[in-house]
C-alpha positions in Angstrom: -15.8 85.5 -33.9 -16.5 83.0 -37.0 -19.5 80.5 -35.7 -20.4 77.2 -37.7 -23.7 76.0 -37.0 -24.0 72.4 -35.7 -25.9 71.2 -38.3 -22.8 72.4 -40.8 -20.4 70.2 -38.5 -21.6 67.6 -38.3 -22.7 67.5 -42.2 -19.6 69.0 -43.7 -17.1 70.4 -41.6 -15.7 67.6 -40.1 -16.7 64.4 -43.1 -14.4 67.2 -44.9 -11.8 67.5 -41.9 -11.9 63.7 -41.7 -11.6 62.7 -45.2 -8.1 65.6 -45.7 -6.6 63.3 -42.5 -6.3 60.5 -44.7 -4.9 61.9 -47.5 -1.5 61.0 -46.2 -2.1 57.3 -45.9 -3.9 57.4 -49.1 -0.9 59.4 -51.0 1.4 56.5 -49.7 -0.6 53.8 -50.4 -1.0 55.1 -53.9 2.7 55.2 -53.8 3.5 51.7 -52.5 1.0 50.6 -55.2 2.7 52.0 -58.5 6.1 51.0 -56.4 7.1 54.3 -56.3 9.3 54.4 -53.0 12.6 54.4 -54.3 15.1 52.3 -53.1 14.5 51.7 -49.6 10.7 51.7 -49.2 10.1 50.1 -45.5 12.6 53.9 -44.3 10.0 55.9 -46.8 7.0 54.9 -45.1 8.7 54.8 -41.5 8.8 58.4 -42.0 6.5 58.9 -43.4 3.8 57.9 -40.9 6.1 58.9 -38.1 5.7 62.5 -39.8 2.4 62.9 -40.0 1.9 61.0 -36.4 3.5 64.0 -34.7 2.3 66.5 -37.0 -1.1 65.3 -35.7 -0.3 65.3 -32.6 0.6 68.9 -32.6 -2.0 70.2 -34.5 -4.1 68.9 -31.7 -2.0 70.2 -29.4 -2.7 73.8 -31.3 -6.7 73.0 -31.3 -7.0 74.6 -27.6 -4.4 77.8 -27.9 -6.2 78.6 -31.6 -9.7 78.3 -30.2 -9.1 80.7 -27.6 -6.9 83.4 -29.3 -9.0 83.6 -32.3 -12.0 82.8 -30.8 -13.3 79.7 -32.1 -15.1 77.8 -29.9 -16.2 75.1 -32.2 -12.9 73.7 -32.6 -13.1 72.1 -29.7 -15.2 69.2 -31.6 -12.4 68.4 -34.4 -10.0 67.5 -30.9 -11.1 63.9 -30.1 -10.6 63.2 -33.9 -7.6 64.8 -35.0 -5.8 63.1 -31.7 -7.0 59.5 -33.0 -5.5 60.4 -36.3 -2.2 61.1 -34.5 -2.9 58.0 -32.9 -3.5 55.9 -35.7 -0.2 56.9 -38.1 1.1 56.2 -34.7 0.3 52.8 -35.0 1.3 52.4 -38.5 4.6 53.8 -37.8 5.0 51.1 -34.9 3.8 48.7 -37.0 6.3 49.4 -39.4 9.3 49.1 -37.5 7.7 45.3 -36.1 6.6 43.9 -39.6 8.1 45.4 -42.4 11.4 46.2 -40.2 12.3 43.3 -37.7 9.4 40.7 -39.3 8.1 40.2 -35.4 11.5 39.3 -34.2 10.9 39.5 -30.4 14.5 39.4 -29.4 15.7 42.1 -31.9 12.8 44.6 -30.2 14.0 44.3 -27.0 18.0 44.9 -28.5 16.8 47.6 -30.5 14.8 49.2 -27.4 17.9 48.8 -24.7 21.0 49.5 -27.2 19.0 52.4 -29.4 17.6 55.6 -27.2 15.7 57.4 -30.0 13.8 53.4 -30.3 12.8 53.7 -26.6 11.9 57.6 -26.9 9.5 56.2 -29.8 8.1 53.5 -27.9 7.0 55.9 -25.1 5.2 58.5 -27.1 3.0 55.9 -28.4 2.7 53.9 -24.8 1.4 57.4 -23.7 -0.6 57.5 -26.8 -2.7 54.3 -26.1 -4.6 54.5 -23.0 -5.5 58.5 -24.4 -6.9 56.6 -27.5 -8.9 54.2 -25.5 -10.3 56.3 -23.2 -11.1 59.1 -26.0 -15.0 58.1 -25.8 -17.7 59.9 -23.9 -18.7 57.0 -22.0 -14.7 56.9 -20.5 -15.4 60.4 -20.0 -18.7 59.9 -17.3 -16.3 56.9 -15.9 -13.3 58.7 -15.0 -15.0 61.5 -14.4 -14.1 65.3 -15.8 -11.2 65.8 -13.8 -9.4 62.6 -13.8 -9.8 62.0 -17.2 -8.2 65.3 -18.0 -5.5 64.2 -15.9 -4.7 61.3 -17.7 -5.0 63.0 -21.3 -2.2 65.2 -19.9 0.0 62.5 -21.4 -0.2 64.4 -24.8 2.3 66.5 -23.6 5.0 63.4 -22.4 3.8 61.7 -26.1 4.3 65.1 -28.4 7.8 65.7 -25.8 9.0 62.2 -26.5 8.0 62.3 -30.0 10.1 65.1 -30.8 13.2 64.0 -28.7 12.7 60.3 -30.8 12.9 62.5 -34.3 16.0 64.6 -32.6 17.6 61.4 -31.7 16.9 59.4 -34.7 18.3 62.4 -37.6 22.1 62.2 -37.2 23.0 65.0 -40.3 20.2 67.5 -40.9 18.1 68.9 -37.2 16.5 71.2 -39.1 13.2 69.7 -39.4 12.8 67.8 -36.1 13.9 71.1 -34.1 10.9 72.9 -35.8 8.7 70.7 -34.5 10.8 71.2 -31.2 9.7 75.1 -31.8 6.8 74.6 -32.2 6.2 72.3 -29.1 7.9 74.2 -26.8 5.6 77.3 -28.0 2.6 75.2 -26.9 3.3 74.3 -23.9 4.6 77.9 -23.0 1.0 79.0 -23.8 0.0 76.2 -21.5 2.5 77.2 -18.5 1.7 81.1 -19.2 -2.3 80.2 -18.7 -2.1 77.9 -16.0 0.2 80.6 -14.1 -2.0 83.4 -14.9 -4.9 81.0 -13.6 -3.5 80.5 -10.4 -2.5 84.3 -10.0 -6.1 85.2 -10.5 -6.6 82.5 -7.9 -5.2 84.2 -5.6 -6.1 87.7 -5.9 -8.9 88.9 -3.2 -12.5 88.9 -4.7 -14.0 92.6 -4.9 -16.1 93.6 -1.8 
């Protein structure tokens, strides 16, 4: 089992870990700045930040199955930040789509949202997104209290689910991409399903005399 000390975490590890999360948004700023995104720039960074939204999301997805195949406990404390990563190119993908796309136009939303599914799949993977966000801090934690608020941050799995089926939806030539994060996905929660049953069989075995 690798261990990393504490100290090492919080002085290196993760101001590291934090620092390669926004490479992505720097790499596209960098981009926009020496107006280098061809001829349609407001569909480069739309994917762009939709990309790396559920690519976060699934990497923290992957935090809990990794940590406990390989041993890792001290994963556990890159979680909380790789999840408001996915969170925030979340946002910039939203953002996107309502400023650079449709310029705040209300009415056009609320056509694009009823007349275009993969739209609506998009809007509810970040809806599940938010209240996961704002409840991320420990003092939400004591407030909910452990159980609850692991209840609640079960909406990862509706936002990474919708997420995918928005990218499925959206792609209309080449699936090869959005069904490998599909794979992927579905391998996650299969490790998910196959522990919780395996909990519940243990459950129910008779303790030893």
């Amino acid at each position: 089992m690798i261990t990393i000390p504490d100290k090492a975490l919080r002085f290196a590890v993760k101001p590291t870990v934090f620092l390669a999360c926004l490479v992505p948004i720097a790499t596209l700023g960098w981009k926009v700045y020496q107006q280098n995104l061809g001829a349609n720039p407001v569909d480069v960074i739309t994917r762009s930040t939709g990309k790396w939204t559920l690519t976060f999301l699934l990497i923290t997805l992957a935090i809990t199955p990794v940590r406990k195949v390989l041993s890792l406990p001290w994963l556990i404390k890159f979680r909380r930040m790789l999840g408001l990563f996915a969170f925030f190119y979340g946002s910039l993908h939203l953002m996107t789509y309502v400023w650079l796309d449709k310029f705040f136009d209300v009415h056009a939303m609320l056509q694009d949202i009823a007349k275009r599914k993969f739209i609506t799949a998009g809007m509810t993977a970040w809806a599940c997104m938010l209240p996961l966000a704002i409840t991320s801090t420990t003092g939400w934690i004591r407030r909910l209290g452990g159980k609850r608020w692991q209840k609640l941050h079960r909406l990862i799995y509706l936002s990474a689910t919708a997420g995918v089926v928005h990218f499925i939806w959206l792609v209309k030539a080449d699936l090869r991409r959005p069904l490998t994060y599909g794979a992927i996905l579905a391998l996650l929660l299969a490790y998910r399903l196959t522990t919780w049953l395996l909990g519940r069989v243990k459950s129910r075995q008779p303790a030893p005399a």
